[in-house]
C-alpha positions in Angstrom: -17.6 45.3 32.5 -19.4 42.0 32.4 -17.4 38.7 32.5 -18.4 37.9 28.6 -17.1 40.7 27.5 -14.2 40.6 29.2 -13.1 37.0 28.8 -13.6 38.1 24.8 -11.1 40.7 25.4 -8.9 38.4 26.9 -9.0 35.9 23.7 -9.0 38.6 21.3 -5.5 39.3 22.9 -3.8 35.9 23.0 -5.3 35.3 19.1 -2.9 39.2 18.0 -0.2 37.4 20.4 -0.1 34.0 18.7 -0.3 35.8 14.9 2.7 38.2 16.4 4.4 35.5 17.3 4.1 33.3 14.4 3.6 35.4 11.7 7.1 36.8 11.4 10.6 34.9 11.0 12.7 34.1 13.6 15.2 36.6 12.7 12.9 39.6 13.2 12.3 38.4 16.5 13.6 40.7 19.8 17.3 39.5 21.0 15.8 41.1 24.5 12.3 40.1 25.1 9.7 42.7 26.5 8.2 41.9 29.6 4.3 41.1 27.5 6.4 38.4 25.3 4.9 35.2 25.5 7.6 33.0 22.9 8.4 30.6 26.1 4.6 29.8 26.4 3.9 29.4 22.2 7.5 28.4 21.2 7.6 30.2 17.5 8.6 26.8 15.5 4.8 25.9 16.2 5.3 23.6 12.8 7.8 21.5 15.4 4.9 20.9 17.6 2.3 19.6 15.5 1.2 16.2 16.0 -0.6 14.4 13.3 -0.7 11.2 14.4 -4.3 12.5 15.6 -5.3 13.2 11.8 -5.4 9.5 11.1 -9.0 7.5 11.7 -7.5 4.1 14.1 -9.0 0.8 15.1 -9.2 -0.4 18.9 -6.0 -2.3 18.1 -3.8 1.0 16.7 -4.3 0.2 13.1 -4.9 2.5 10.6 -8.1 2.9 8.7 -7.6 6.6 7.2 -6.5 9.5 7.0 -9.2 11.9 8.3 -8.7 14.5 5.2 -11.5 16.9 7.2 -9.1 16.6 10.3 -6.0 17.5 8.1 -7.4 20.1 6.1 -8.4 22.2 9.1 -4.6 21.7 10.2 -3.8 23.4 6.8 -6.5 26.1 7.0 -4.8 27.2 10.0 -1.1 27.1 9.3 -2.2 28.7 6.2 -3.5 31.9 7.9 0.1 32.7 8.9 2.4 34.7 6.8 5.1 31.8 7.1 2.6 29.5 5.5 0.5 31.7 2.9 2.2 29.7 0.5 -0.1 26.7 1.2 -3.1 28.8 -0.3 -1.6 28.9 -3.7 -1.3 25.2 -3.5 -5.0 24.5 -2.6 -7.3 25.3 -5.8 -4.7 23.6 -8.0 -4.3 20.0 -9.3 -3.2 17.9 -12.5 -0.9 20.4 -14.6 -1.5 23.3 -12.6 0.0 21.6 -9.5 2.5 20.3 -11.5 3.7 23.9 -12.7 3.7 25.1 -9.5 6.5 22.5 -8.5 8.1 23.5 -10.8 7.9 26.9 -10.0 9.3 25.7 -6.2 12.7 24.3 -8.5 12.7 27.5 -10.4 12.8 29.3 -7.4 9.6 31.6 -8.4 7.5 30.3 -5.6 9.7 30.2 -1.8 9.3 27.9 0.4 10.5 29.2 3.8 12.9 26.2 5.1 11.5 25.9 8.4 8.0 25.6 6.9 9.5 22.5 4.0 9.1 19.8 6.3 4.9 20.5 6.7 5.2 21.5 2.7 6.3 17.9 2.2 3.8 16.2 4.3 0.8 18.3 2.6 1.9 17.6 -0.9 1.8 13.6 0.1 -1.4 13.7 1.7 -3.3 16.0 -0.6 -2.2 16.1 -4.3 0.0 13.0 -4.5 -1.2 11.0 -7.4 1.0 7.6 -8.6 1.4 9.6 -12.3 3.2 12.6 -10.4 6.1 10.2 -9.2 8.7 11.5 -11.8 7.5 15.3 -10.9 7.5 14.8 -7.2 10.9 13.0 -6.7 12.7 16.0 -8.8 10.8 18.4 -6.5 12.8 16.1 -3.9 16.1 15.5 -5.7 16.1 19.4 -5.8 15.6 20.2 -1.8 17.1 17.6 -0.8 14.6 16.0 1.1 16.9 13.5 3.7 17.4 16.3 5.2 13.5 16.9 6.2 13.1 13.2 7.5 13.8 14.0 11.0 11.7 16.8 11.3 8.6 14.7 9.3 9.0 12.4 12.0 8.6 14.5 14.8 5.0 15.5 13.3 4.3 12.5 11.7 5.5 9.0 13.8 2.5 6.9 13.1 3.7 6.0 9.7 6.1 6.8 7.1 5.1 9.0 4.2 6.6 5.7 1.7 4.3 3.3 3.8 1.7 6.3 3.3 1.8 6.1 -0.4 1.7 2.4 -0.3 -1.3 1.4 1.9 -3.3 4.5 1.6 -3.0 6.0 -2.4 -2.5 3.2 -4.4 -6.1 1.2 -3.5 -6.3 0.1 -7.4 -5.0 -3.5 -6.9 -6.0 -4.5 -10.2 -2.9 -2.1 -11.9 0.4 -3.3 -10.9 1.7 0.0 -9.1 5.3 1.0 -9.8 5.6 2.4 -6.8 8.3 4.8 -7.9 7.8 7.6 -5.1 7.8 5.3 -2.1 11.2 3.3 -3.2 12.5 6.8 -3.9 12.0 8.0 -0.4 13.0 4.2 1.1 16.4 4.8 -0.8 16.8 8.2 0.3 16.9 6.5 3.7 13.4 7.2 4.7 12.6 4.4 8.2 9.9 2.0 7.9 7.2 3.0 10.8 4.1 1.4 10.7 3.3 -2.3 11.8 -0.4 -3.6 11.1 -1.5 -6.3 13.4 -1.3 -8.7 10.4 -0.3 -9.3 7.3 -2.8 -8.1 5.1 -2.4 -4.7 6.2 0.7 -4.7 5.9 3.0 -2.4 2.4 4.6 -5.8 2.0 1.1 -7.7 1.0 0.7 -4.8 -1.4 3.9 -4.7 -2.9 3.6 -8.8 -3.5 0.1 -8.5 -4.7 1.3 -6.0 -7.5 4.5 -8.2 -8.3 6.6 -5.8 -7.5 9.4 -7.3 -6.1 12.0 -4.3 -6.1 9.6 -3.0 -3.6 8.9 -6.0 -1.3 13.0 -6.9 -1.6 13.7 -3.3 -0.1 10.7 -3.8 2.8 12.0 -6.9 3.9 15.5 -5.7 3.7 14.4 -3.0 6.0 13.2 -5.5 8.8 9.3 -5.0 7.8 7.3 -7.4 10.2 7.7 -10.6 8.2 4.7 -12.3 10.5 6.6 -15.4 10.9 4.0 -16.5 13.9 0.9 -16.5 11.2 -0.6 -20.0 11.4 -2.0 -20.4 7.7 0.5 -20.6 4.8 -1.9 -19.5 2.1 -2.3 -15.7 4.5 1.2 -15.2 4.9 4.3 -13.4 3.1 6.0 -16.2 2.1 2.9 -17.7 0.0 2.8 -14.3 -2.0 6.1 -14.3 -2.4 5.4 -17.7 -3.5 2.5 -17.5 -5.8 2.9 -19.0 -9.2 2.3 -15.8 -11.5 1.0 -15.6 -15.1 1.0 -20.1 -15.0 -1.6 -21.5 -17.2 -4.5 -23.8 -14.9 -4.2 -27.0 -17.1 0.3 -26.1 -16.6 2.0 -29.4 -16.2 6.0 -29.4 -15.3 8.3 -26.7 -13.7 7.4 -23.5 -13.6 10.7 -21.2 -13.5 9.7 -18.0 -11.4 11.7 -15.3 -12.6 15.3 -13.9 -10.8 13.7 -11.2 -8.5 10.7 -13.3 -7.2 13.0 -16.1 -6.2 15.2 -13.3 -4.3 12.6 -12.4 -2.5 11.8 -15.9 -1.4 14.9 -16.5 -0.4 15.4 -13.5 1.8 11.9 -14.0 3.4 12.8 -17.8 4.1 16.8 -17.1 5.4 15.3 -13.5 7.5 12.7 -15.8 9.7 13.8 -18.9 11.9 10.9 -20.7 12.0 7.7 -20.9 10.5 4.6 -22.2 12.3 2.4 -23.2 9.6 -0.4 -25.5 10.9 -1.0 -28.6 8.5 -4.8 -29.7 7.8 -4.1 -33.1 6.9 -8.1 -33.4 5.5 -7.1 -30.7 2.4 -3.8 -33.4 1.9 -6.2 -36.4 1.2 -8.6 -35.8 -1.3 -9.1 -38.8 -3.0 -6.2 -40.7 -5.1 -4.2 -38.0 -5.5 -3.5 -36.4 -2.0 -1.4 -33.2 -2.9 -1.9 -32.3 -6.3 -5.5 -32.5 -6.6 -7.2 -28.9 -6.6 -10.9 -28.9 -4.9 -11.8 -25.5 -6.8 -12.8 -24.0 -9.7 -11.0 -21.1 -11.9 -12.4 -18.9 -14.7 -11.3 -20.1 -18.0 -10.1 -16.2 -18.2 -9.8 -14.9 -15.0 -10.8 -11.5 -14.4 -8.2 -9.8 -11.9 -5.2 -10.9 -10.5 -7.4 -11.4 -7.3 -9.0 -14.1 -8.6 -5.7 -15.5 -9.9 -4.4 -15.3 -6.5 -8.0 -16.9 -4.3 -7.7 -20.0 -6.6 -4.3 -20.3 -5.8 -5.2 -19.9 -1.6 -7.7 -22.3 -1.8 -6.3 -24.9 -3.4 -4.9 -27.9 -1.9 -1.2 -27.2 -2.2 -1.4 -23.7 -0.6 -2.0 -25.8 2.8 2.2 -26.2 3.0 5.3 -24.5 1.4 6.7 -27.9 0.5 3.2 -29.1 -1.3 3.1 -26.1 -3.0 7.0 -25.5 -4.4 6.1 -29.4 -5.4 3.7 -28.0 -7.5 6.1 -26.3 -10.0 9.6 -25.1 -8.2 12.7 -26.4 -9.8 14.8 -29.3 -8.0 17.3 -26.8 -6.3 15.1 -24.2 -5.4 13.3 -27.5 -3.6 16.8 -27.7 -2.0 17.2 -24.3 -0.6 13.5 -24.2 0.6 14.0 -27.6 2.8 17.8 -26.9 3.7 16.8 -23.3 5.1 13.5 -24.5 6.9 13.4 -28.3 7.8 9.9 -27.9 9.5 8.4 -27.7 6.2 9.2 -31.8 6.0 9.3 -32.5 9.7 5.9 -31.3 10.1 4.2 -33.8 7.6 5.9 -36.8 8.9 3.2 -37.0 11.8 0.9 -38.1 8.6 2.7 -41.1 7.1 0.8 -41.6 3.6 1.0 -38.0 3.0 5.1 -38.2 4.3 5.6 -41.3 2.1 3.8 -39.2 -1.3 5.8 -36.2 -0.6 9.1 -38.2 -0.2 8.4 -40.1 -3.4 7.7 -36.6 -5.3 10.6 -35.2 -4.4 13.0 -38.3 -5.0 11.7 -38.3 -8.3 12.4 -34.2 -8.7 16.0 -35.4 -7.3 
């Protein structure tokens, strides 16, 4: 017998092992184990053992930069070759309505999901046919198994990131829609744990969520102790300038600006959650000529186009160098208040610069 054929021989055997072993449910399985069983070396609840952190495409640094669907699918294509799992391949070939009848075949009880398989079920649906116009469909899917109870168990396959922060940063890349984001404050309220913590800011769910004005969304991030970034140097990158950002103001506006009730919340719990903020002053972008906080060295669109450019003219001008220049700009007297009450540095900063100190002080006694 030569060596290739019998190292074939060999693998042929483990592969009828591994399907015996997998392929049937725990409750058919021996009470006394024969002397060939091999369960202590392939534990049977292989779905508890599968790591896919190793699906996702990372930088150097740990961040994310995508899923690797190619990766993931062969994950699939495998699980679905067991008995436990051949539910998966009536999944596959569908999408839109079709998919959409087949959850609601899983509530109907006409397609079974094993419960030790629900966990890997969950994750799949997320990663491969989760589309922002399925939120309603999906979170009755989840109302119905209860799916608090599968959080643990996601976690142990999935502890990169969470399948809410999944949704966020990595299926809702249209930034030019304001997302609803229906699915992942769903699974946030269900008591789903934030997991994933960019190197900065503009990686981060919480730059999305302010981007799209959505400031049920951000309130519920922060509230759950999302990395707030306190230590980034420039105002005009940071959470707080989002948060911030005069929304929907005419360029030629003149006066107060009243944000509305949730963006102000949102300010306030950013500016009460950090201690300190760090932002470096550029004292050049405060002097430019006569009027050294007010005047704006840019140029906007009569109309702009996207809520981008809405948001680059505000970052460039002038009065996104400081919080305090900028809530000038248009925030109401005791909004000014709570802004310098809760973070003095804002002020104490500035007086290093007299003239600019001495313009500030005078716009704000004349707010007061």
């Amino acid at each position: 017998m030569s060596l290739k054929f019998l190292l074939k021989s060999i693998l042929i055997h483990l592969k009828m092992e591994f399907v015996k072993y997998f392929a049937v449910s725990s409750s058919n399985t021996p009470s006394v184990k024969p002397k060939d069983d091999i369960s202590d070396v392939l534990p049977f609840e292989m779905v508890r053992h599968i790591n896919l952190n190793s699906c996702f495409n990372l930088r150097p640094n740990k961040d994310i930069i995508c899923l690797n669907r190619e990766k993931f699918k062969k994950v699939i294509n495998v699980l679905s070759s067991f008995s436990q799992f051949d539910f998966l391949n009536k999944f596959k070939p569908v999408m839109g309505s079709e998919l959409l009848n087949m959850i609601n075949n899983v509530t109907c009880h006409k397609i079974i999901i094993p419960e030790n398989c629900m966990s890997m079920f969950i994750i799949y649906l997320i990663f491969e046919k989760y589309n922002s116009t399925f939120d309603e469909e999906f979170i009755k899917l989840f109302d119905f198994i209860h799916i608090e109870r599968y959080f643990e168990q996601i976690k142990e396959n999935l502890n990169i990131i969470s399948l809410s922060e999944f949704i966020i940063l990595l299926k809702s890349d249209n930034w030019n829609t304001h997302m609803q984001y229906k699915l992942p404050i769903y699974l946030l309220n269900k008591g789903e744990k934030l997991l994933y913590n960019p190197s900065n800011f503009n990686l981060s769910c919480l730059k999305k969520a302010l981007v799209n004005d959505n400031f049920d969304l951000a309130y519920k991030l922060v509230s759950l102790n999302c990395n707030l970034y306190e230590n980034e140097k420039s105002f005009k990158d940071s959470a707080l300038f989002y948060a911030m950002y005069f929304r929907n103001k005419p360029t030629d506006f003149n006066g107060i600006f009243e944000i509305s009730d949730k963006q102000w919340m949102i300010i306030k719990l950013i500016l009460s959650r950090c201690k300190t903020f760090n932002y470096q002053i550029d004292p050049v972008c405060l002097r430019i000529n006569s009027n050294p906080v007010y005047r704006v060295n840019c140029s906007i669109p009569a109309k702009p186009k996207s809520i981008f450019e809405k948001i680059e003219f505000e970052r460039e001008g002038i009065k996104a160098c400081n919080p305090l220049a900028y809530a000038l700009f248009g925030y109401s007297p005791n909004k000014l208040e709570f802004i310098l009450k809760s973070h003095p540095e804002f002020f104490e900063e500035i007086k290093k610069y007299n003239d600019i100190y001495t313009t500030l002080t005078q716009r704000y006694m004349r707010f007061v």
